[in-house]
KERO-434399 format. One line per 4 residues: number of its first residue (from 1); their letters; for each residue x, y, z of C-alpha. Coordinates in steps of 0.5 Angstrom, whole numbers. Layout:
# KERO-434399
NUM) A) X/Y/Z; ...
//
This chain:
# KERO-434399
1) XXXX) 322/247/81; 318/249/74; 317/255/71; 311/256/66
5) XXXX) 308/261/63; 303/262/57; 305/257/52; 312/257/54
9) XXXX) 316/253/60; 322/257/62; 324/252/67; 323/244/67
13) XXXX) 323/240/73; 330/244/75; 334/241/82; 340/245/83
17) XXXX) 343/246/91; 347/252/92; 352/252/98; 354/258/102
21) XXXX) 359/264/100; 360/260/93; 360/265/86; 356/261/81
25) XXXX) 355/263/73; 349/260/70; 350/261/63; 346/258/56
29) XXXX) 344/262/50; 337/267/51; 332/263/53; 334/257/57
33) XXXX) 332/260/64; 338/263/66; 333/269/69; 328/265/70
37) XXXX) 333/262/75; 335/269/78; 327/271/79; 324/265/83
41) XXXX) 331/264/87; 331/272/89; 323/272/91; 321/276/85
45) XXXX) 317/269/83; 315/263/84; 315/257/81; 308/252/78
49) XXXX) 312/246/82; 317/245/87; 320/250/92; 326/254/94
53) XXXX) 328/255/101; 334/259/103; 338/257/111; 333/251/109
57) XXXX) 327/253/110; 322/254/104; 320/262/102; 313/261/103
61) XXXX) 309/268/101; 310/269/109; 317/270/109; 318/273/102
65) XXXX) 318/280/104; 323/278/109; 328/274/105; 327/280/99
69) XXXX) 331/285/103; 337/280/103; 337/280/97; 342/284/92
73) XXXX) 340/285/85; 345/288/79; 341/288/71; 345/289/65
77) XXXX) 341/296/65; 343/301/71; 336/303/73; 339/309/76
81) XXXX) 334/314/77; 337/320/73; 334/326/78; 338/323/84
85) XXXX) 346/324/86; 350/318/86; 350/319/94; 342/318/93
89) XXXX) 340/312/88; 345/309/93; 341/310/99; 334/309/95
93) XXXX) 332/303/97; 332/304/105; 330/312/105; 322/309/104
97) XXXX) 323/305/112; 326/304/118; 332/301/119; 338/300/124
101) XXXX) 344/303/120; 346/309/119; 344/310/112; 349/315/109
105) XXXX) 354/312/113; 353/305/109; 352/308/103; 359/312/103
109) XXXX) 362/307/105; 360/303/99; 360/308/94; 369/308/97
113) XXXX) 369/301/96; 366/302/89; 372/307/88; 367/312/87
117) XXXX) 367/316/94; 369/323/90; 362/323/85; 357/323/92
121) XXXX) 354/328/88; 355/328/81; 348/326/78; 348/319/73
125) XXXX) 349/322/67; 355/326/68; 358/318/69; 361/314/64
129) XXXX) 358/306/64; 362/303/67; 361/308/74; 354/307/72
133) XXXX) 354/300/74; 358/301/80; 354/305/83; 348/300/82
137) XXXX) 352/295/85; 353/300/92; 345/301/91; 345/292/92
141) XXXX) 348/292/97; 345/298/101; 341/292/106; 348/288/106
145) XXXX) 345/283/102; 347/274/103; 345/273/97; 347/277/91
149) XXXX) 343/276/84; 347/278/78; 343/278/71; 349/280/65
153) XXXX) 351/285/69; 357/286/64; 352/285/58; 351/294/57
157) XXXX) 359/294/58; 366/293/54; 371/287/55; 374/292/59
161) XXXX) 369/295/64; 366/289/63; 373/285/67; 373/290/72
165) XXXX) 367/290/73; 366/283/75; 373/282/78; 369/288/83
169) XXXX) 363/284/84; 369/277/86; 372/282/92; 366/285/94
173) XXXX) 362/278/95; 368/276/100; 369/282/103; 362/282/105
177) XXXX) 361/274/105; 356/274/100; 354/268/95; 353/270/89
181) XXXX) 349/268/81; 352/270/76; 347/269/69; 351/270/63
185) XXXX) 354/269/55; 360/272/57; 365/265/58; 370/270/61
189) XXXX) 365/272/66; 363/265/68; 371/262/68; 372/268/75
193) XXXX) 367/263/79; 368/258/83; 362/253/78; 359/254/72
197) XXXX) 351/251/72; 350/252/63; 342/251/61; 338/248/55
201) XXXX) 331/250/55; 329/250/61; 334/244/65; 341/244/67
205) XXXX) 345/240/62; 351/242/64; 355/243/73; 362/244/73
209) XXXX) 365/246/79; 372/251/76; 378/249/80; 383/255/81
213) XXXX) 388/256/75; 383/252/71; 382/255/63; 375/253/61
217) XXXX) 374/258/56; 372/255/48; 369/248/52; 363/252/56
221) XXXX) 358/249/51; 346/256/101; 339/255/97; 335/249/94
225) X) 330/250/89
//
């Protein structure tokens, strides 16, 4: 698949399979599509070229609403509103439509699984930042998404925040069987996922598969797009 915008090319000509409940980091420095990647293969975008299916079919604009609501997205910034408890920013995306679920009862429990349960009712700016992003990380779960799209989720927050912050979105993925993407700069970061894609300009220049105990930190340098 490619990507162009105004006198730029974000993605080149770009083929990348994803299998099933993997945890994939795509890293690059700013620039290399990174996001781009996230964008198109969350239904956010769509490509100039080529196509993403997902369950091997194409996301065709007739299927994009569909498949956008089984998607989770986490952003480097927490986009929390800041009039609205804990409990509500988590309950945000399902309280416009009907759903099948209870909606306060999923979302305690994801607040519980987050370790976060006991502020339901405190308001964003009484947390600290890493709560911040766990609250973000409940609000992306709320529709029980297969696919969870992170963009530096670690990006606004210290080296240990930050560690706990993916060794939640690790356990989460399983307990919830999820696939998920990963972008980011972070080599610490990468090294927790099953396989690491690195991008330059726009094409993949680089797809490992981590065995486990594997150290690759220093040597960094499902869906069918």
């Amino acid at each position: 698949m490619s990507r162009r915008y105004t006198g730029l090319t974000a993605l080149d000509a770009v083929d990348l399979h994803i299998e099933s409940g993997a945890a994939v980091a795509l890293t690059g420095p700013s620039g290399s599509g990174k996001s781009t990647v996230l964008h198109l293969l969350g239904g956010m975008d769509r490509p100039d070229e080529g196509t993403v299916a997902a369950d091997g079919e194409e996301l065709t604009a007739r299927r994009l609403d569909a498949h956008r609501r089984r998607v989770g997205f986490v952003f480097q910034r927490f986009h929390l509103l800041p009039a609205l408890t804990v409990l509500d920013n988590v309950l945000a995306p399902v309280l416009p439509r009907r759903v099948d679920f209870d909606r306060r009862s999923r979302a305690r429990e994801l607040l519980d699984a987050v370790g976060l349960l006991d502020r339901a009712d405190a308001l964003p700016s009484e947390l600290s930042g890493g709560q911040q992003q766990r609250v973000a990380i409940s609000r992306a779960l709320i529709n029980r998404p297969g696919l969870l799209l992170a963009d530096e989720p670690t990006g606004s927050l210290d080296s240990g925040t930050g560690r706990e912050i993916i060794d939640l979105l690790l356990s989460l993925r399983e307990r919830y069987g999820m696939t998920m993407l990963v972008a980011t700069h972070d080599a610490e970061v990468a090294a927790n996922c099953d396989r690491i894609v690195r991008l330059r300009d726009g094409r993949i220049v680089a797809d490992d598969r981590i065995a486990p105990d594997t150290d690759v930190l220093g040597r960094l340098g499902g869906l069918r797009p």
